[in-house]
N, C-alpha and C positions, 0 to 999 in steps of 0.2 A: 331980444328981450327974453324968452324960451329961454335963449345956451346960458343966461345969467340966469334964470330961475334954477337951472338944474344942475349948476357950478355950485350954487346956496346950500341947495337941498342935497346936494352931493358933502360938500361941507360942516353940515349941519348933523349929519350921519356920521361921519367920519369920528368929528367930537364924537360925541354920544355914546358911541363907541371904543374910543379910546379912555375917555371916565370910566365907565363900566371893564372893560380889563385893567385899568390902572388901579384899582377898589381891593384893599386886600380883603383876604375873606373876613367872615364876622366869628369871629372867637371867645367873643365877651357872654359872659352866663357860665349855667349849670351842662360840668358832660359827664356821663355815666357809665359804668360799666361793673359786671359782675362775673368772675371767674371762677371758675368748682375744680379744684383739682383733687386727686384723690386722698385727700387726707380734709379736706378744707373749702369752706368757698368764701374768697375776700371782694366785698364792692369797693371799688373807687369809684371817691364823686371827687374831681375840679371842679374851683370855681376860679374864671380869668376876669379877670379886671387891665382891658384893654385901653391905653391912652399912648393914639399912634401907631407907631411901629413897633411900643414896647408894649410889658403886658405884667401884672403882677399877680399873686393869689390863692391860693391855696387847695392841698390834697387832704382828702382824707379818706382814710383804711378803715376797715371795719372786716372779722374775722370772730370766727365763734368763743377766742381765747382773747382779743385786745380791740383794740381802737386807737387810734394814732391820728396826729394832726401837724402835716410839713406847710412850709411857707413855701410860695415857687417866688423867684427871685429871677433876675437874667432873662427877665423874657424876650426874645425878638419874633419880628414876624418878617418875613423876606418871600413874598409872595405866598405860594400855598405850606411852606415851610415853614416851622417855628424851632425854637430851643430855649430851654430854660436848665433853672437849675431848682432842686428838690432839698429842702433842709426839713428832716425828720429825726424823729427816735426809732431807729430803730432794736428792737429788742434791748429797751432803753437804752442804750448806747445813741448820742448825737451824731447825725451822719447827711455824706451831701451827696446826692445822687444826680445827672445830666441827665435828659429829655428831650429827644428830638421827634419830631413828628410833622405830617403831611396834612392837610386840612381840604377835604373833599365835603362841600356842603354840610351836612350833619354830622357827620361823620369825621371821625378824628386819629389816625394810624399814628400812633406812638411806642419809640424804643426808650426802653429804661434802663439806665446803666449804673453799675456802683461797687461800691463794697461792701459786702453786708459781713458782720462782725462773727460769725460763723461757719459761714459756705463759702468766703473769701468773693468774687468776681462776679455780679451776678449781672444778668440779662434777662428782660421779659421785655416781650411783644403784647400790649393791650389794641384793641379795637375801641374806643370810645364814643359814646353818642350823644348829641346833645340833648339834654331834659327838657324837653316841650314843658312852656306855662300855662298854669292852668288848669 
């Protein structure tokens, strides 16, 4: 009776444990970030609208000369991984920017890629955090 209780309990662990790695992370909400570079400092706020494994929502820029508002489109979630895609103005010109990033609890490592109608190719590394409610 013992080696069946501990078959159960051994079982019943086992679940519990594979739900819990199986759970993609939670992506849904406000994530923040503010960058200063030497001319300028721009905040991004996301906001995801997760349903699944996909994820919809939107970016917004804010810079001491503009303010901009992209749709994210394309979202996937593939464990701690994500990608989307970025539909913005930039320097009014319409443009669509890729998004890939890594999702570590609060915290959100994402590469932005595209072509900005200027500087031709561009790339940035943001850190983002999630906006605690409240």
């Amino acid at each position: 009776m013992l080696r069946y209780r501990c078959h159960t309990l051994f079982l019943c662990l086992l679940l519990v444990v594979s739900i819990a790695v199986a759970s993609p992370p939670d992506l849904s909400g406000q994530w923040e970030t503010t960058v200063t570079g030497p001319q300028d400092t721009v905040t991004y706020t996301f906001r995801f609208d997760v349903e699944g494994g996909a994820f919809t929502g939107a970016v917004k820029t804010v810079n001491k000369k503009e303010e901009a508002t992209g749709q994210i489109t394309d979202g996937k979630i593939d464990g701690n991984n994500i990608s989307f895609k970025i539909h913005i103005l930039i320097d009014h010109v319409p443009s669509t920017v890729s998004a890939t990033g890594i999702i570590s609890g609060d915290q959100l490592k994402l590469t932005i890629e595209g072509e900005d109608p200027h500087d031709g190719h561009r790339k940035i590394e943001l850190t983002v955090t999630r906006k605690k409610s409240g």
